[in-house]
C-alpha positions in Angstrom: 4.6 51.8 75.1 2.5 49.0 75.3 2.1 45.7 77.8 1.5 42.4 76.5 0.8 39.3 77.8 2.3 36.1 76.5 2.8 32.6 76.6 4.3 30.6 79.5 7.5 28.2 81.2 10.2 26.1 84.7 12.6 27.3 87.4 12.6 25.7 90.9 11.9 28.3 93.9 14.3 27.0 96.9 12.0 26.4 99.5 12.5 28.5 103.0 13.7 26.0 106.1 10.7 24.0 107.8 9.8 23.4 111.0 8.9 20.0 112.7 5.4 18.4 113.1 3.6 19.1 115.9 2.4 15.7 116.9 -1.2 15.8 117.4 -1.8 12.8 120.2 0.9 14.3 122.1 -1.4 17.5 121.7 -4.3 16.1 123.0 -2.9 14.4 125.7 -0.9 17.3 126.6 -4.8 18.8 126.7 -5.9 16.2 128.7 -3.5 16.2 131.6 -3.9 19.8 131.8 -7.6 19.2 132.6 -6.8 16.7 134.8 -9.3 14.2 133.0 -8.9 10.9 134.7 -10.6 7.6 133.8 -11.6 4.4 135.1 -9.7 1.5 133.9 -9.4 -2.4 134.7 -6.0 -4.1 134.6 -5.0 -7.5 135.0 -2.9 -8.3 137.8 -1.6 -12.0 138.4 -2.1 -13.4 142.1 0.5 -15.8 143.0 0.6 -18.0 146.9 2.5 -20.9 148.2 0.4 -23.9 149.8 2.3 -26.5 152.1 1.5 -29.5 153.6 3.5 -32.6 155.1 3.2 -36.7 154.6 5.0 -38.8 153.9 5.2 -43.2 154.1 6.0 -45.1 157.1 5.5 -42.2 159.1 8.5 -40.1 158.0 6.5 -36.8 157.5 7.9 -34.3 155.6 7.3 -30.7 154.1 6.2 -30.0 150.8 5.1 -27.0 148.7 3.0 -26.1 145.8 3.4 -22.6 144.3 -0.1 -21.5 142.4 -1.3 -18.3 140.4 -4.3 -17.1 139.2 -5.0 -13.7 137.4 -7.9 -11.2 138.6 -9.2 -7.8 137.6 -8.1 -4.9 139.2 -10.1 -1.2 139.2 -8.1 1.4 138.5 -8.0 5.4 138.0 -5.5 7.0 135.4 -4.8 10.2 133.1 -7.0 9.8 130.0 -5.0 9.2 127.0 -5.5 9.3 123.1 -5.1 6.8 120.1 -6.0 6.7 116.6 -6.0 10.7 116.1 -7.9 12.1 113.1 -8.5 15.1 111.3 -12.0 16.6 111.8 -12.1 19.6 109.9 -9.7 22.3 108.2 -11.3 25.9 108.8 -10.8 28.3 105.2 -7.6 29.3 104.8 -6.4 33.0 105.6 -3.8 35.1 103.3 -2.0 37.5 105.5 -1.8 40.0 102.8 -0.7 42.5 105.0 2.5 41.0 105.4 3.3 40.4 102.2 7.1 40.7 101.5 8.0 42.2 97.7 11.3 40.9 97.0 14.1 42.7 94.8 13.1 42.8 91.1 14.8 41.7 88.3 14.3 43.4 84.8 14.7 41.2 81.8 15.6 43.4 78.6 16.2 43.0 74.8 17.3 45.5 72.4 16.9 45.6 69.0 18.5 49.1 67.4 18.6 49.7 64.1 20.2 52.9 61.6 19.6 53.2 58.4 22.5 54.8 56.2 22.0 53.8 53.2 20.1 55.3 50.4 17.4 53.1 50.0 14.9 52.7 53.3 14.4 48.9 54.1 11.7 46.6 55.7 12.7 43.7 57.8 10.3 41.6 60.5 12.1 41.4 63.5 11.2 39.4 66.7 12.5 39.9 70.4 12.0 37.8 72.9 12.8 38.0 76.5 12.3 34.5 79.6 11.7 34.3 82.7 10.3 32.0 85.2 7.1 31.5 86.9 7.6 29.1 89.9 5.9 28.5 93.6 7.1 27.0 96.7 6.1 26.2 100.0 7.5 26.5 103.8 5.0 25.6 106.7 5.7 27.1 110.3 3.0 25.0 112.2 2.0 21.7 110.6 0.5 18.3 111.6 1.7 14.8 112.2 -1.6 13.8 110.6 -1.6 14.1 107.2 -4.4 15.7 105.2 -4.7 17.8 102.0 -5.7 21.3 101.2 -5.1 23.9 98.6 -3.4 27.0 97.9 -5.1 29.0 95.1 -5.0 33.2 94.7 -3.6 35.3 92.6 -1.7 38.8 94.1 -0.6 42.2 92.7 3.2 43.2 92.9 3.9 46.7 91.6 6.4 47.0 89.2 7.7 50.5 91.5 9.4 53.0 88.8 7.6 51.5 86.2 4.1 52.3 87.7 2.3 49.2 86.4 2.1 46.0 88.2 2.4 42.0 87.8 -0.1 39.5 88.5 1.4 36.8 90.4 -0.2 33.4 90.8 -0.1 30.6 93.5 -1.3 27.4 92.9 -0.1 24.2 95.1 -1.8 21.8 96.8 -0.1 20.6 100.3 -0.7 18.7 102.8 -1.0 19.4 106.8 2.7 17.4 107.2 6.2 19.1 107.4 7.2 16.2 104.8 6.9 18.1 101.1 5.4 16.7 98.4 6.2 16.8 94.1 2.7 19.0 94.2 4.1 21.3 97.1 6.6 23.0 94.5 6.9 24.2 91.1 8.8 25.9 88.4 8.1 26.6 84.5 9.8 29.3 82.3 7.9 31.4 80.7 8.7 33.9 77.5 7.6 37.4 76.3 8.0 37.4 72.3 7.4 40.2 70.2 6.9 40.4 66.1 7.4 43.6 64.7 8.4 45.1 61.2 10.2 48.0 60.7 10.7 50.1 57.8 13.5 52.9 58.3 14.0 55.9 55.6 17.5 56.3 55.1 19.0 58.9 57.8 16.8 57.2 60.6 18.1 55.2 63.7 16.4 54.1 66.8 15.5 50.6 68.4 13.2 48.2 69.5 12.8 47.6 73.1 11.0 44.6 75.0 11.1 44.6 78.5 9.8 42.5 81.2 10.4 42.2 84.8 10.7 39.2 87.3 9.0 39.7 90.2 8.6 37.5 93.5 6.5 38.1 97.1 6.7 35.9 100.2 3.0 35.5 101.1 2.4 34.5 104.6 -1.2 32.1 105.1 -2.6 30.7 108.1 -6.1 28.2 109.3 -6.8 25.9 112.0 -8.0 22.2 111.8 -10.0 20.5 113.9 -9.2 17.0 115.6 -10.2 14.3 117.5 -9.5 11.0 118.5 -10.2 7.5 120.2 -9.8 7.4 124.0 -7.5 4.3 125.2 -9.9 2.0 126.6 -11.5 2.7 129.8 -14.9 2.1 131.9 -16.2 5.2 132.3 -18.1 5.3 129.4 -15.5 7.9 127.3 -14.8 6.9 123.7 -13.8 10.0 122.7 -11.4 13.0 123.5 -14.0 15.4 122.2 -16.2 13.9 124.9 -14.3 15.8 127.3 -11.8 18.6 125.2 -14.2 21.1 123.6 -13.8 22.4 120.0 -11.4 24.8 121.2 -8.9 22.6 123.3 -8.6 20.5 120.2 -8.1 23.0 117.1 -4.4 23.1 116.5 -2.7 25.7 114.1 -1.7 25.4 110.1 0.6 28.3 108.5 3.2 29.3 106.6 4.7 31.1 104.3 4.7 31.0 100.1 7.6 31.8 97.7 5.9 32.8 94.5 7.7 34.3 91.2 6.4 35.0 88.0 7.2 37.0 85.1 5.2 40.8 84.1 3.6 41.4 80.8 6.2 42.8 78.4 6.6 46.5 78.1 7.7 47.7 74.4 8.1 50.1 72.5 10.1 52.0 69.3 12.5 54.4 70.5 14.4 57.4 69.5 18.5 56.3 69.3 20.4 57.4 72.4 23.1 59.4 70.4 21.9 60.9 67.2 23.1 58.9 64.1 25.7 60.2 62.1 26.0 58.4 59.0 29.3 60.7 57.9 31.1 58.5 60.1 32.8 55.5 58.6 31.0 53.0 60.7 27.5 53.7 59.6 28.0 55.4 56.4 26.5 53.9 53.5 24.6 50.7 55.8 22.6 49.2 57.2 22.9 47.9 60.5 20.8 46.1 63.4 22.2 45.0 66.2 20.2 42.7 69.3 21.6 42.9 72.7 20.4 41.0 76.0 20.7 42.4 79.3 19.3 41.6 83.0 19.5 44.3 86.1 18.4 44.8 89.2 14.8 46.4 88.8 16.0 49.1 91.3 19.2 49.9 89.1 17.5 51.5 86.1 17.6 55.0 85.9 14.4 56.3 87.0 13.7 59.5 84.1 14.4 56.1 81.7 12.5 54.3 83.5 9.3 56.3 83.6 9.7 57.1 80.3 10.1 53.4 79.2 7.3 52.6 81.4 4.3 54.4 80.2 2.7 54.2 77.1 3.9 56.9 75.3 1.3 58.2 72.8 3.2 61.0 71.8 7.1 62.6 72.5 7.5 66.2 71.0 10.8 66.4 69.1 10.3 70.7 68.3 13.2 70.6 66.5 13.3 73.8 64.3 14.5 73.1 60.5 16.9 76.1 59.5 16.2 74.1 55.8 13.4 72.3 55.8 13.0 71.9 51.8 14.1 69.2 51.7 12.1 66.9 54.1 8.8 68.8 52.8 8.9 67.4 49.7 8.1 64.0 51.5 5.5 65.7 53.8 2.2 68.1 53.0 1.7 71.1 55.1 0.1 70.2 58.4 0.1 67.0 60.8 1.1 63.7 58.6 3.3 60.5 58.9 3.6 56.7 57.9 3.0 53.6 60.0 6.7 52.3 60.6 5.5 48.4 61.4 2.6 46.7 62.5 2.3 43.6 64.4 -0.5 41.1 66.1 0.0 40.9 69.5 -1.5 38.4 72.2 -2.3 40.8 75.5 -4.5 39.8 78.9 -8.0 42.0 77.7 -10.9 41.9 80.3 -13.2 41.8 77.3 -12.5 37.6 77.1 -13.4 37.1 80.6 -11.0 36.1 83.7 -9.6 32.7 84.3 -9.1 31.0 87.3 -6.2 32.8 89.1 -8.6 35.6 88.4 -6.3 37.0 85.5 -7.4 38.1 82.4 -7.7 35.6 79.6 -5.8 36.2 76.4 -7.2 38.1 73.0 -5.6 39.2 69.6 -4.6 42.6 68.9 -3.4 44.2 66.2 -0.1 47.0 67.4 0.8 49.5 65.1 3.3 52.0 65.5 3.8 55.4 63.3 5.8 58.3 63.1 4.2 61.6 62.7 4.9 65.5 61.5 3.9 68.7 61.7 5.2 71.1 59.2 4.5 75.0 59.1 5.4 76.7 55.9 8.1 74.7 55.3 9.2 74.4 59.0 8.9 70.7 60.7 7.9 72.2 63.9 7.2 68.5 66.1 7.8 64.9 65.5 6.6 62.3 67.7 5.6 58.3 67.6 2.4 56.8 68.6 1.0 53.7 68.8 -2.7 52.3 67.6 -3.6 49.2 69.2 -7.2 47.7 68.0 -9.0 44.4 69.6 -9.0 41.6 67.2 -11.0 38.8 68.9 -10.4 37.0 71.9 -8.4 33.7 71.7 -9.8 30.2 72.5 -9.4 28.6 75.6 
């Protein structure tokens, strides 16, 4: 059973609750009190007095006032306080990969089966197909009143449990320092798995097609600090700014959170052997031809585990050792010895290493060419095995 690696798609991830901004002037000043940094300052006070004399004609004297004002500087101490905060520096940004949360699995399935109860064998090219969704989203724990932006880039490993392979899950966003989201801070595409085959059934054979993939998501917790600073409210003691007096230290602040990425496996698929043994006496298959494509989603975790495994693995070879009490007639079609037929063939577009990586660090995409045969051995006469198995040959890799 083979993996394969297809094209893309859009599916929005419902981002986990946010928390409010930490203001970062309050911050600093919150800072500066507890150092107990105090300035020198100059107000303006107004100074107001009453002058009175008395006068008056024909010596009648009497009193009269004049009220005056005059405004003066006045030396002061206060609490140093901040304005016009800024963002100095945002230190690289830490995944917490230990902390990384797997969430439940989905697995994605179509089924093609087939029988073949005719007399004549047929060939038909069949494609399955199965979607999914590759999406990201973001929820910050600590973030800034001050807005600046940064980006969220890395790729991380999810195994696919039962199956034993894993999925390559990718995060890119770019963000900003602020509670407030943006467009850029979330996204969602579907993406599809497709699969071309032919088949080519001899009359008394049944089985199906099979393509699999499985939806996977992981809550990946990140973290940094930034660096601030700001102007000091006007004062006369020389002090412009806060990191004049609040070391590096006093005035990083924190940045983390948590994202919400999903994305879609490479397909497994593979040709199977039918789940009941056909029986083309009965009046439902006898004398046709029949294919039949089925969709189905479960929970990852659902799947019985012997299927699974099975499923999962590339299977270069499953040992029928069925005994033929009459085996003349089936070695007419087959010489003594190991021999067998390619069923279908199919180009397929997987993830090789041989193209290079791209920038999420995943492999980049090359054509190969899948075939899939069934084989015999025969022993005067006697079929003693019967088992599939799969040749898969590098093409060339595809253009960027």
């Amino acid at each position: 059973m083979k993996r394969y690696a297809l094209t893309s798609a859009i599916l929005l991830l419902g981002a986990a609750p946010s928390f409010a901004d930490t203001d970062v002037a309050s911050y600093l000043n919150a800072e500066l009190a507890a150092k107990k940094i105090m300035v020198n300052k100059v107000r303006t006070e107004r100074k107001e007095w009453v002058e009175c004399h008395f006068e008056g004609p024909n010596g009648r004297p009497h009193r009269e006032c004049n009220r005056y004002w005059k405004d003066v500087n006045v030396d002061y101490t206060d609490q140093a306080r901040v304005t016009n905060v800024a963002i100095l520096n945002i230190q690289p940004l830490k995944w917490e990969e230990a902390q990384i949360k797997t969430l439940p699995a989905t697995a994605n399935i179509q089924r093609l089966t087939y029988s073949n109860c005719g007399d004549d064998p047929f060939s038909t090219s069949v494609t399955l197909q199965v979607k999914g969704t590759h999406a990201n989203s973001v929820s910050k724990t600590h973030s800034l009143s001050t807005k600046s932006g940064l980006e969220l880039r890395n790729t991380f490993k999810a195994g696919n449990g039962i199956f034993g392979g894993e999925t390559s899950i990718g995060i890119s966003l770019d963000v900003t320092t602020s509670d407030s989201t943006t467009n850029a801070e979330q996204f969602s595409s579907e993406e599809t798995r497709t699969w071309a085959a032919t088949i080519n059934p001899a009359p008394g054979h049944s089985g199906y097609l099979q393509l699999l993939a499985i939806q996977q998501s992981i809550e990946v917790p990140f973290s940094t600090t930034i660096i601030v600073d700001a102007d000091l409210e006007g004062n006369s003691s020389g002090l412009s700014k806060a990191s004049q007096v609040l070391s590096e230290a006093e005035r990083t602040m924190p940045f983390d959170g948590v994202v919400k990425a999903t994305q879609l496996s490479d397909s497994y698929a593979g040709n199977y052997k039918p789940d009941v043994p056909l029986k083309c006496d009965d009046p439902q298959y006898k004398g046709k031809q029949v294919m039949t494509k089925t969709d189905t989603t479960a929970p990852l975790d659902s799947l019985d585990k012997v299927y699974a495994a099975n499923f999962g693995t590339l299977q270069k070879t499953y040992e029928a050792m069925t005994t033929l009490k009459t085996a003349a007639a089936s070695h007419d079609a087959y010489p003594e010895g190991i021999s067998g037929q390619i069923v279908y063939s199919t180009d397929i577009t997987v993830g090789d290493a041989k193209c290079g990586f791209d920038p999420r660090g995943q492999p980049k995409l090359a054509l190969h060419t899948a075939e899939f045969g069934n084989y015999y051995k025969f022993e005067n006469g006697v079929m003693l095995a019967q088992w599939d198995e799969w040749l898969d040959n590098f093409k060339a890799c595809l253009p960027d």
